[in-house]
C-alpha positions as CSV (number, residue, x, y, z in Angstrom):
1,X,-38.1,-28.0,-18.4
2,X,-35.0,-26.6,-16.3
3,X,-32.4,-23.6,-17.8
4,X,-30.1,-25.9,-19.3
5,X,-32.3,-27.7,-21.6
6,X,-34.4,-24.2,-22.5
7,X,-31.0,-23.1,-23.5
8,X,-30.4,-26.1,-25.7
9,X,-33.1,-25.2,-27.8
10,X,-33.1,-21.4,-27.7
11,X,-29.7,-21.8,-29.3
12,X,-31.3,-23.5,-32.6
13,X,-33.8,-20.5,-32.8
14,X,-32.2,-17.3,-31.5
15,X,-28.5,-16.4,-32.7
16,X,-26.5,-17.4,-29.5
17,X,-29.2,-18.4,-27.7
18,X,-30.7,-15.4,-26.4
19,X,-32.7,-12.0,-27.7
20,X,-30.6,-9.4,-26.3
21,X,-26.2,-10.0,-26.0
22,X,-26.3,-9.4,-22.2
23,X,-28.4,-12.3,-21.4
24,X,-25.6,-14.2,-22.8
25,X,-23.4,-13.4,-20.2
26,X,-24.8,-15.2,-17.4
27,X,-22.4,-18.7,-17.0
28,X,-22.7,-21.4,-17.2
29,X,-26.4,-20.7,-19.3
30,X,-28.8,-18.3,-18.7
31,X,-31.2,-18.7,-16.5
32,X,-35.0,-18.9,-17.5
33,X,-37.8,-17.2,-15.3
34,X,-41.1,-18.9,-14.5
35,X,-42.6,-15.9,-12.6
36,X,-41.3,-13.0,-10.2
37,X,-42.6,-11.1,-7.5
38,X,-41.4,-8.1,-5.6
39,X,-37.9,-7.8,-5.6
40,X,-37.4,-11.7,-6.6
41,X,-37.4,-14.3,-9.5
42,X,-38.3,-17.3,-9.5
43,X,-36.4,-19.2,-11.7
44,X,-37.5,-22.8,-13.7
45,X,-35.0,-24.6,-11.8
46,X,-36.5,-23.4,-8.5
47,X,-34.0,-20.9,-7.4
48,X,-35.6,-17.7,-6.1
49,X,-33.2,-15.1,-6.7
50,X,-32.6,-11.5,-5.2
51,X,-33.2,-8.9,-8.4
52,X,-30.8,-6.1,-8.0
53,X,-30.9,-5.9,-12.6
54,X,-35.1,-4.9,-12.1
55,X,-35.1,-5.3,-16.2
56,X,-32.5,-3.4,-16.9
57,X,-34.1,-0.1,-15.1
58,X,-38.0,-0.6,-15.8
59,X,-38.6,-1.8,-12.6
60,X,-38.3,1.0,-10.2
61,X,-41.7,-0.7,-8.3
62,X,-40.2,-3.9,-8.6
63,X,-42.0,-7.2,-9.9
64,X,-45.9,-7.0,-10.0
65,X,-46.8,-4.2,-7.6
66,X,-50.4,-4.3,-7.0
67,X,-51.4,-0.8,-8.3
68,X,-49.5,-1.4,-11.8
69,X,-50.2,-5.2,-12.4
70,X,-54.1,-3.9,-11.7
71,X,-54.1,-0.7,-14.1
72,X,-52.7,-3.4,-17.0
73,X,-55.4,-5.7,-16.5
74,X,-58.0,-2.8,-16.7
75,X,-56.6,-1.9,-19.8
76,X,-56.4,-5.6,-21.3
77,X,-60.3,-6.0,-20.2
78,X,-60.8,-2.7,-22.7
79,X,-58.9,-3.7,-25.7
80,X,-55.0,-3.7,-26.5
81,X,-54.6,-1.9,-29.6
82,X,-56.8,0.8,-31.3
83,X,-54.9,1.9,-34.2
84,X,-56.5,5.5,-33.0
85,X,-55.4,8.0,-29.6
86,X,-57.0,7.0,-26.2
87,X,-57.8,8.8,-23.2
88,X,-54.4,7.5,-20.9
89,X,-51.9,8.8,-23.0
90,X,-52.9,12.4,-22.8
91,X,-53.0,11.6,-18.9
92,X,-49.2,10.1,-19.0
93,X,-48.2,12.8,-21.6
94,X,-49.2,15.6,-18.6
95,X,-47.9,13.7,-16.0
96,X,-44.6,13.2,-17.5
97,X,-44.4,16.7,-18.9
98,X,-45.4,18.7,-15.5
99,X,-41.9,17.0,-14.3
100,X,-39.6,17.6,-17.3
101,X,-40.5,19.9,-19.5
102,X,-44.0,22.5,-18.5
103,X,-45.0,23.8,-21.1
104,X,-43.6,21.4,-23.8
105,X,-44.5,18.4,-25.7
106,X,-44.2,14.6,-26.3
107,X,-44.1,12.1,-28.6
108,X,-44.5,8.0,-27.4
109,X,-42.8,5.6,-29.3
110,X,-41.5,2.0,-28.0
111,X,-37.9,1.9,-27.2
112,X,-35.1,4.0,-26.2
113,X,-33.3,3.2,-29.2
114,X,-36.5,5.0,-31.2
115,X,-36.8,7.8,-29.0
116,X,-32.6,8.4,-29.4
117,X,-33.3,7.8,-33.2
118,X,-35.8,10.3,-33.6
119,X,-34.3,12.9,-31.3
120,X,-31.0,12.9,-33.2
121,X,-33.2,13.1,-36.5
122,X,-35.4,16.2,-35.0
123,X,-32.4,17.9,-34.1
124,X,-30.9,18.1,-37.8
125,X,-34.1,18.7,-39.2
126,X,-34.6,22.0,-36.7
127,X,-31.1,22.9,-37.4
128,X,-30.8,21.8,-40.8
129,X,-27.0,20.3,-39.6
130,X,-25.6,16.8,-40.6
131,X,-23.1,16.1,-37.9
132,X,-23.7,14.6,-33.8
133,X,-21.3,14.3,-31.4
134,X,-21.8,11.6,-28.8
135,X,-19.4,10.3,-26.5
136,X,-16.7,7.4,-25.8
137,X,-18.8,4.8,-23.3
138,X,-22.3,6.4,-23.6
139,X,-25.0,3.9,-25.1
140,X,-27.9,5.7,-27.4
141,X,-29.7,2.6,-28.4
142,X,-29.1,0.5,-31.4
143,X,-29.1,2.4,-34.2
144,X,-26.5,3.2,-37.3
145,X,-26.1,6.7,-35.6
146,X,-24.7,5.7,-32.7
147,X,-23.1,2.4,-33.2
148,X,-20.1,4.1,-33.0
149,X,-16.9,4.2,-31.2
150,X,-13.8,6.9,-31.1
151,X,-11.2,6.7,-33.1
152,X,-7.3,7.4,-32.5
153,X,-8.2,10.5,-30.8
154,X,-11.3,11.3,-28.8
155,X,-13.5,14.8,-31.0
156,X,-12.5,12.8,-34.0
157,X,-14.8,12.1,-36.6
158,X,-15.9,7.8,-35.0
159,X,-15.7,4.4,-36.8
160,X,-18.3,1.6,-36.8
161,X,-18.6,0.0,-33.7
162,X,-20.6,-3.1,-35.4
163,X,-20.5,-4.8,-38.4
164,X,-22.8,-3.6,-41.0
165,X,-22.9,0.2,-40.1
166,X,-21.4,1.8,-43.2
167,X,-18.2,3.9,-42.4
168,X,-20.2,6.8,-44.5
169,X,-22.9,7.0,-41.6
170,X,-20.1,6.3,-38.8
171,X,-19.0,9.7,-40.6
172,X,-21.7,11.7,-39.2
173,X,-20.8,11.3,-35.9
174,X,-18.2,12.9,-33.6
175,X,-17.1,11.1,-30.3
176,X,-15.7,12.8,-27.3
177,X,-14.6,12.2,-24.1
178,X,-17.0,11.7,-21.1
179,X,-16.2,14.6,-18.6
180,X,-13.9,16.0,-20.5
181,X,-15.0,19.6,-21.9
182,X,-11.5,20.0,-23.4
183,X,-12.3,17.5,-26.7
184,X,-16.0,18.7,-26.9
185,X,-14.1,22.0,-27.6
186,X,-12.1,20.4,-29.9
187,X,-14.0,19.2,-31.8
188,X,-17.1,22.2,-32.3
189,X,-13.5,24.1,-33.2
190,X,-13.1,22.2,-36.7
191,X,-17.0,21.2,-36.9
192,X,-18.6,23.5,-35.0
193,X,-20.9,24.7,-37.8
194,X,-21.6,21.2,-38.8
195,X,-22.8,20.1,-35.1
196,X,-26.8,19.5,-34.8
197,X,-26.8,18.1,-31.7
198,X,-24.7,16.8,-28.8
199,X,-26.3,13.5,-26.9
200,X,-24.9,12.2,-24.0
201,X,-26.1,10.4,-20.9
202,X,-26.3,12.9,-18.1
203,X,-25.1,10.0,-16.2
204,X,-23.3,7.2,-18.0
205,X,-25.2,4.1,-17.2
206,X,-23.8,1.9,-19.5
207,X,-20.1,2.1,-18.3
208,X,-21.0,1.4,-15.2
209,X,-22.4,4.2,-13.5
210,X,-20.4,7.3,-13.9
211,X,-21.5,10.5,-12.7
212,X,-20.7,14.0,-14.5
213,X,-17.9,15.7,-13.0
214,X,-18.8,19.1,-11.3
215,X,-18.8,22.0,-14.7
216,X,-19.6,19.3,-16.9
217,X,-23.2,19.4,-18.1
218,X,-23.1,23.2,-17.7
219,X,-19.9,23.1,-20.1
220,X,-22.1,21.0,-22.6
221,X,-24.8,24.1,-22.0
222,X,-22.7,26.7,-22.8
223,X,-20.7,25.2,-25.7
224,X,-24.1,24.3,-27.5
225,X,-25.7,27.2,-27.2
226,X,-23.1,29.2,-28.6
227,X,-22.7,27.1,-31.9
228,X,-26.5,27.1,-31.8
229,X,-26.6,23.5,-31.9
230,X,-28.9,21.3,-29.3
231,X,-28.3,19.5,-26.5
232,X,-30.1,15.8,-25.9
233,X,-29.7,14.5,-22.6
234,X,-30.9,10.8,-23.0
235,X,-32.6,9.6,-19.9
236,X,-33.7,6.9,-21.1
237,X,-31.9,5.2,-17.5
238,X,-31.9,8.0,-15.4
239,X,-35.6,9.9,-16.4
240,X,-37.4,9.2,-13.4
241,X,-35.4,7.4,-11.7
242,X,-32.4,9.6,-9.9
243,X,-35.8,12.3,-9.4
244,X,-39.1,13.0,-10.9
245,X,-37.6,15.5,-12.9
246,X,-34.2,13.2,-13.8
247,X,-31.0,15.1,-14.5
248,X,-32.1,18.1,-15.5
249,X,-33.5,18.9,-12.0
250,X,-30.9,16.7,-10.1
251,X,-28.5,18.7,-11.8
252,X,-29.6,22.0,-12.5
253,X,-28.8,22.0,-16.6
254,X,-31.9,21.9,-19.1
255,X,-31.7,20.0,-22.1
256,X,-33.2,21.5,-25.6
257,X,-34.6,17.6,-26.1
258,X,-34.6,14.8,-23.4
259,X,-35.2,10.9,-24.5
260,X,-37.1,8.7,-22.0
261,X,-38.0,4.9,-21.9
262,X,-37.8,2.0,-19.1
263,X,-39.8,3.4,-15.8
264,X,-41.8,5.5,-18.0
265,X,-43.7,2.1,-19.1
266,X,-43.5,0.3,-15.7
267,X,-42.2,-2.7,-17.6
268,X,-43.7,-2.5,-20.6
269,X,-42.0,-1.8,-23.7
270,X,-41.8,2.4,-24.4
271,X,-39.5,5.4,-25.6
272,X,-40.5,9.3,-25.5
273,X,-38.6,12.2,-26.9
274,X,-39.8,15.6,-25.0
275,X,-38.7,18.9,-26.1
276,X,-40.2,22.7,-25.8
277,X,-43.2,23.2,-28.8
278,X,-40.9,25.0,-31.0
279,X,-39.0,22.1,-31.7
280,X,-41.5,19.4,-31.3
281,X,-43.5,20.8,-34.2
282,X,-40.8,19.8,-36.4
283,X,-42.2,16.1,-36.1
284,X,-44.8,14.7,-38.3
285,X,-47.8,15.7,-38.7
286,X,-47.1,19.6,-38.1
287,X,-44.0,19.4,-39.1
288,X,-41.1,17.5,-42.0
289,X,-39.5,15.9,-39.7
290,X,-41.0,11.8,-39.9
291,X,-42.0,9.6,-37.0
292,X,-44.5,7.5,-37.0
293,X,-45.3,3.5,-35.4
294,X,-48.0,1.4,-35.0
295,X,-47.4,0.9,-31.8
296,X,-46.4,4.7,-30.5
297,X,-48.3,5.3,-27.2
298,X,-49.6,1.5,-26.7
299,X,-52.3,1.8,-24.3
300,X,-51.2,-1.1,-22.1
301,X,-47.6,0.8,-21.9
302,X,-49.6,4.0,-21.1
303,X,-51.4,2.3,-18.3
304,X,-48.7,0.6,-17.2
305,X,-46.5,4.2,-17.1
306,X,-48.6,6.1,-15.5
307,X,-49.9,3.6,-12.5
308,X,-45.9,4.0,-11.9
309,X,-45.6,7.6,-12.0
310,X,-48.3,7.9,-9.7
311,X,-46.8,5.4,-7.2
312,X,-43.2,6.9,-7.8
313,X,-44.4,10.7,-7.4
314,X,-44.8,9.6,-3.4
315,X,-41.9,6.8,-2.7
316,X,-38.9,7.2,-5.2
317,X,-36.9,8.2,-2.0
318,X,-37.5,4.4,-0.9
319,X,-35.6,2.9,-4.1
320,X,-32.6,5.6,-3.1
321,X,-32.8,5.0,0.5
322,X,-32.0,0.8,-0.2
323,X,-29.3,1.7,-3.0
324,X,-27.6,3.7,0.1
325,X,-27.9,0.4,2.0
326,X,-26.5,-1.4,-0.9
327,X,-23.7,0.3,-1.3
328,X,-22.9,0.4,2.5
329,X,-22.5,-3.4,2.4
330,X,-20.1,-3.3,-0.8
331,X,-18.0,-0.8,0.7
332,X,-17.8,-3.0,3.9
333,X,-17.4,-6.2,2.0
334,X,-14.5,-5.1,-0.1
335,X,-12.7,-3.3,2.6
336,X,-12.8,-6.1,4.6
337,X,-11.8,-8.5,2.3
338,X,-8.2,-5.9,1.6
339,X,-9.8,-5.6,-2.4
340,X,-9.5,-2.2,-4.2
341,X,-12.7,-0.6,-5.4
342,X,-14.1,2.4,-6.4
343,X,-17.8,2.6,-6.3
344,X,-19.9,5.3,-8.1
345,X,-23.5,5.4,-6.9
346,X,-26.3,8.0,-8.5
347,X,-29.7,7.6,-6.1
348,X,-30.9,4.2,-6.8
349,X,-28.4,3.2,-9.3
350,X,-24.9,1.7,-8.7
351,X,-22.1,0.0,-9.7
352,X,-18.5,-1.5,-8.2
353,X,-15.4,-1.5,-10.2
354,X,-13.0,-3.9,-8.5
355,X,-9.3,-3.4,-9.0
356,X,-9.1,0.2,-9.0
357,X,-9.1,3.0,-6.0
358,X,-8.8,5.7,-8.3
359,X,-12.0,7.7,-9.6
360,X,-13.7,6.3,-12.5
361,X,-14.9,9.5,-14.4
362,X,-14.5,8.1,-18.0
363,X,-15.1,4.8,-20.3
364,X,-11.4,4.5,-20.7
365,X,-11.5,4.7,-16.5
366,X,-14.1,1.9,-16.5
367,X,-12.2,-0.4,-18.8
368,X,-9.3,-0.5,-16.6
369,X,-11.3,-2.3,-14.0
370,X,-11.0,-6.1,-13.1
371,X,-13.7,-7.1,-15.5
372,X,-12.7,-10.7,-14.8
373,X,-13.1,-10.3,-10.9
374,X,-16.2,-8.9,-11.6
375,X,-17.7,-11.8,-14.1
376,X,-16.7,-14.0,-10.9
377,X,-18.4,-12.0,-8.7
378,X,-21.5,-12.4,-10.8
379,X,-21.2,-15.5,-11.0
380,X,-21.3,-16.7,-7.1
381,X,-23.9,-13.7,-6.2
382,X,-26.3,-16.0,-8.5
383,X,-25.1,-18.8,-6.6
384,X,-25.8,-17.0,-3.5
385,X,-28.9,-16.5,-4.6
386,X,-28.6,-12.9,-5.6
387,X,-28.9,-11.4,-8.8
388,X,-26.8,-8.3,-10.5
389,X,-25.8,-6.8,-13.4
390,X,-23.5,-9.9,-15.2
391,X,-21.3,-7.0,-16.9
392,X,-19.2,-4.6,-15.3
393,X,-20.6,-1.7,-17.6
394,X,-24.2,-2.4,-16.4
395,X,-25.6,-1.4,-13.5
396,X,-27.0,-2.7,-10.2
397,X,-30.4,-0.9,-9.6
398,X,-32.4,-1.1,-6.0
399,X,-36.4,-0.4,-6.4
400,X,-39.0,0.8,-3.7
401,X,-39.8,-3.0,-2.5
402,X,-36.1,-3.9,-1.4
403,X,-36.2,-3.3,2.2
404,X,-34.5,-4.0,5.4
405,X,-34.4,-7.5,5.0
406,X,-33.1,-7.7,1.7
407,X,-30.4,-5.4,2.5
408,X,-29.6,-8.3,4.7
409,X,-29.6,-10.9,2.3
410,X,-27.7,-9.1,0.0
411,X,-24.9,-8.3,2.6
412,X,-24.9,-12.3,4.0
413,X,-24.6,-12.9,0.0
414,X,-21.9,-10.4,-1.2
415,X,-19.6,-11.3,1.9
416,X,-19.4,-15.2,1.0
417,X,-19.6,-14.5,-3.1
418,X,-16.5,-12.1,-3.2
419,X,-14.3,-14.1,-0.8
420,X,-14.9,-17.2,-3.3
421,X,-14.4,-14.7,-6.1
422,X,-10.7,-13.7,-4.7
423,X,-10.0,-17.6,-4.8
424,X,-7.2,-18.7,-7.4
């Protein structure tokens, strides 16, 4: 049964026809997958289709690689649920603490939207504070919490940014400005005592890509500190993936708590939050602080995870090395073509915002963008037989298996799709 027809039906059983909004976004239908490999899918309509989306992150290895598809099937052959601890995740928990936080400690649980959830929810518990600031453009998962958007004036107390989250939670949460120190000032001036935690996304990868400006996460530092409220970095994107250590180390700026998820599972689903032991003891059982899950540390995501790690300790440089390539072809493309651009690349994460030659620093920055260009884009990159990110506030992500020669297919691809997307 091809895409079209799937589609058909999924749209009688899943609101909109899809699981997840941005699978919606792919015209005319989504596509369905029958298998992928590598750095391709293979679609039920027989296209075979650069990936440059890799899950959404996850996929750092790329489809299937040998040492992680072989480490899940050892741990199907031994069970897939215990209800009780097992040996691998004390193996992931040291792997991934020797690289973000020595000395500290981690709680599993199965998305990033958990691992934000709890975070945020450890961080008034330690502090005994009510308020969060986030900011304008930054994603944090699903939740009440952070479903929320700035008002009139960025440091402002938000508003619902979805039906169905009560203005009274919406209340409990401060939105800034990305990069701009100024209205995190602001606003710890008139709620400064009130502040548990600022979360952000060391780098934005969910407007985009958008880097911190130089001062920026050092400003969130200092600020924090002397309210005496925490500081969350969620990494849920960037942990392991812009270095071993993610943006604390690329950086230079610790975090009091960091959020993980994507290539810490290899694909499968996972969320972590990590933090030094005086906080972490907050969390039940040692602490009053609840989190608990059936699922937490799933030993198929735990095999999964650390196969990755263990791959990723010796060739993350590989998944940066093909984003360079990557972007040297968009940059070519575009230039050649007369379009303005502006392209913000992080290691092995990207993205292009057409329309604009100016830096893109901020969500309102990103918005500006020519998110109409860009849909067509999308759009006859799939027909070219390449895959990226359908929205302009996603981004395009390379992986340790996309070479030399899909470098080239991507540039024969992004020269013919962009040309077609200038068309009237």
């Amino acid at each position: 049964m091809g895409s079209r027809k799937l589609y058909r039906k999924a749209k009688e059983v899943f609101p909109g026809g899809v699981n997840s909004p941005v699978r919606a976004l792919v015209e005319p239908e989504p596509f369905y997958v029958a298998e992928a490999r590598g750095p391709y899918l293979y679609t039920v309509d027989g296209e075979k289709l650069l990936d440059m989306v890799l899950g959404y992150g996850p996929l750092i290895l790329g489809h299937r690689h040998p040492r992680v598809e072989e480490a899940i099937r050892s741990a199907v052959g031994k069970g897939w649920l215990y209800g009780a601890p097992s040996p691998l995740e004390v193996e992931l928990a040291e792997k991934i603490l020797a690289h973000v936080k020595p000395g500290g400690m981690i709680r599993f649980v199965n998305t990033g939207t958990e691992a934000t959830m709890t975070a945020i929810r450890l961080a008034r518990g330690y502090t005994g504070r009510r308020l969060i600031l986030k900011f304008d453009g930054n994603y944090h998962g699903s939740h009440d919490q952070v479903l929320v958007a700035a008002g009139s004036a960025a440091g402002e107390l938000g508003v619902p940014s979805s039906s169905g989250v009560p203005r009274e939670v919406a209340n409990l949460t401060l939105v800034a400005r990305y990069n701009d120190l100024h209205s995190v000032e602001d606003a710890f001036r008139r709620h400064g005592d009130e502040i548990a935690a600022v979360i952000v996304e060391p780098v934005a990868a969910n407007m985009g890509v958008i880097p911190p400006v130089p001062g920026f996460l050092d400003g969130l530092r200092r600020i924090t500190r002397s309210y005496g409220a925490l500081l969350i970095f969620d990494e849920v994107v960037t942990g392991f993936r812009i270095s071993l250590g993610g943006a604390q180390e690329y950086y230079g700026v610790e975090a009091d708590i960091v959020t993980l998820g994507k290539v810490i599972g290899g694909g499968m689903p996972i969320g972590a939050v990590v933090a030094e032991k005086r906080f972490m003891e907050h969390l039940t059982p040692t602490g009053k602080v609840f989190n608990a899950g059936t699922f937490n540390a799933h030993p198929l995501a735990m095999a999964a995870g650390l196969a990755t790690l263990e791959v990723l300790e010796k060739e993350i440089q590989r998944a940066s090395e093909a984003m360079r390539g990557v972007v040297d072809v968009l940059c070519e493309s575009a230039s050649r073509l007369g379009v303005e651009y502006t392209i913000n690349r992080v290691e092995s994460m990207a993205q292009i915002f057409l329309g604009t030659s100016g830096p893109v620093e901020n969500a309102e920055h990103a918005r500006s963008s020519d998110n109409r260009l860009y849909k067509r884009l999308h759009h006859y990159m799939r027909l070219q037989g390449v895959f990226i990110a359908p929205s302009q506030m996603e981004a395009i992500f390379a992986s340790t298996v996309h070479t030399s020669q899909e470098i080239e297919l991507f540039q024969e691809a992004v020269g013919k799709a962009l040309k077609r997307a200038l068309e009237p």
